[in-house]
C-alpha positions as CSV (number, residue, x, y, z in Angstrom):
1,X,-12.0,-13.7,-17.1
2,X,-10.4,-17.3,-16.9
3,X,-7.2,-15.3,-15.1
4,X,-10.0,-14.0,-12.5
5,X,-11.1,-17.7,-12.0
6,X,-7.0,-18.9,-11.1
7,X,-6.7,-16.0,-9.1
8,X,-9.6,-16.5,-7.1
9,X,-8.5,-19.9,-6.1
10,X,-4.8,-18.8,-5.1
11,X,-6.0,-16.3,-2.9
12,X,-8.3,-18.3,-1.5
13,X,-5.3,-20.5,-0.5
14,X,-3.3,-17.0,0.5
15,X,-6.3,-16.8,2.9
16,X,-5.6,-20.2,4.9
17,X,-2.2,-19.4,5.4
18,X,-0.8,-17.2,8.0
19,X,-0.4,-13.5,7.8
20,X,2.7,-12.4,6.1
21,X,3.6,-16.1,4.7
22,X,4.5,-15.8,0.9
23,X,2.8,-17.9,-1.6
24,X,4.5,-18.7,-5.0
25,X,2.3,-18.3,-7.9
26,X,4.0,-18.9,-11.1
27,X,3.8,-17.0,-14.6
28,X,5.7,-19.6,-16.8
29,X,1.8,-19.9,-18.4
30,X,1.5,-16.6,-18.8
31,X,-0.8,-15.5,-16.2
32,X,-1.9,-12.4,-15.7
33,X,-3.0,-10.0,-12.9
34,X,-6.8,-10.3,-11.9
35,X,-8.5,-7.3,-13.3
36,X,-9.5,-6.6,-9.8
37,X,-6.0,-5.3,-8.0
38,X,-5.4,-1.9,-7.1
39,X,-1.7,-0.7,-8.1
40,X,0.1,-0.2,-4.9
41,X,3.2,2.5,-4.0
42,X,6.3,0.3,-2.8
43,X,9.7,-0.8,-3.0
44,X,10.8,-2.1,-6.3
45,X,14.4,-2.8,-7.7
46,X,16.4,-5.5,-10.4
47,X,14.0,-8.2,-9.1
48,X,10.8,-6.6,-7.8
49,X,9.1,-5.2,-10.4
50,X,5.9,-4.0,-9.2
51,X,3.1,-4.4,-6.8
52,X,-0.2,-5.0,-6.4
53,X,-3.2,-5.3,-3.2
54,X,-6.5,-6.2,-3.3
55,X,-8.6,-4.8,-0.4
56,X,-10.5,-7.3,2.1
57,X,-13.8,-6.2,4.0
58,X,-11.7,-7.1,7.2
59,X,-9.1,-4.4,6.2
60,X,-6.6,-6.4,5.6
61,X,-5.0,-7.0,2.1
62,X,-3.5,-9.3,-0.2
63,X,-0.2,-8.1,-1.3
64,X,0.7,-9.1,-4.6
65,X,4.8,-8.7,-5.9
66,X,5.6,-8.8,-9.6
67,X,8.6,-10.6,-10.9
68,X,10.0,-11.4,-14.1
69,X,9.0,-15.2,-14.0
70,X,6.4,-15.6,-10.8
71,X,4.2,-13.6,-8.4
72,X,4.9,-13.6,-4.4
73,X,1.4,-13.4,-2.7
74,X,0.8,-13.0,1.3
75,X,-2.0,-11.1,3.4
76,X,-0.8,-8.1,5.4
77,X,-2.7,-7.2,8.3
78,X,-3.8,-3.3,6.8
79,X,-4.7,-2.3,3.3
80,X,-2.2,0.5,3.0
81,X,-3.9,2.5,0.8
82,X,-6.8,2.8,3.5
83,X,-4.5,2.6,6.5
84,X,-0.8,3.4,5.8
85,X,0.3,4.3,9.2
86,X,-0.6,1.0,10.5
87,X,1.0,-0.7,7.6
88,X,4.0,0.8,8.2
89,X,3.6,0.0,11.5
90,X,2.5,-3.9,11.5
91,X,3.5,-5.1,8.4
92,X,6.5,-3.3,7.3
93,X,8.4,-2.3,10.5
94,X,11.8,-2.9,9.3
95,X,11.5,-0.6,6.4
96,X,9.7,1.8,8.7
97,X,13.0,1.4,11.0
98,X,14.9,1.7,8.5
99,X,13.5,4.8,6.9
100,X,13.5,6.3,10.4
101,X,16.7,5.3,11.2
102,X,18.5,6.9,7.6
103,X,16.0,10.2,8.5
104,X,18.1,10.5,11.9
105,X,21.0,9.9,10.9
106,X,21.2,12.8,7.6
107,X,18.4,15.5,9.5
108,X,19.7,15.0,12.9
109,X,22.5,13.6,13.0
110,X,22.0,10.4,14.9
111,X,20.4,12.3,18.0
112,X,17.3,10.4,18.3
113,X,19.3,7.2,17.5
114,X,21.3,7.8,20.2
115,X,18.7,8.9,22.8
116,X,16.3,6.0,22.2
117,X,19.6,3.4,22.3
118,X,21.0,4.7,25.6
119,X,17.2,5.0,26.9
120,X,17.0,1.2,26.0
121,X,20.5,0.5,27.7
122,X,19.8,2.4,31.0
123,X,16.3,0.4,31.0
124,X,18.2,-3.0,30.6
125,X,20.5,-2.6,33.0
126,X,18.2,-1.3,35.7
């Protein structure tokens, strides 16, 4: 319960701060998650460990990252587990790009790459 209580108060500073911005919360003292977070699918590797959202009646989330010695907090714009397109879209467009990019380039080759970069160019330069 007395994790509940220090949670509270560093979302409620995750709140004032703008969207995306990390906030550092430390787990030298051995704090733990809220009970109140919602596992969440995402990247994880050496570092990242895990992740965790809690869903705001706005629909936006707090995004919670586990490593070994702190947390990184920030608010995303969309709760992915109630609206993953959008997610994808507004607060993780590099991935997204990413993905879509590594998709053309093993299933087709690089066409759509190619088609949207010289659709770009001819814009540009008209």
């Amino acid at each position: 319960m007395f994790e509940n209580f220090l949670w509270d108060r560093e979302i409620n500073h995750v709140l004032t701060l703008p969207i995306h911005q990390e906030h550092k919360v430390s787990r030298v003292l051995g704090l733990k998650l809220p009970t109140y977070v919602q596992h969440r699918v995402g990247f994880v590797d050496d570092e990242l460990l895990d992740n965790y959202c809690i869903a705001l009646l706005d629909g936006s989330s707090i995004h919670i990252k586990v490593y070994e010695n702190h947390y990184l907090v920030h608010r995303d714009w969309y709760d992915p587990n109630i609206h993953p397109v959008k997610h994808l879209i507004f607060d993780a467009p590099k991935e997204t790009l990413t993905a879509l990019f590594l998709i053309d380039q093993f299933l087709f080759n690089g066409r759509i790459t190619y088609w949207a970069v010289n659709k770009v160019t001819n814009f540009l330069s008209s």
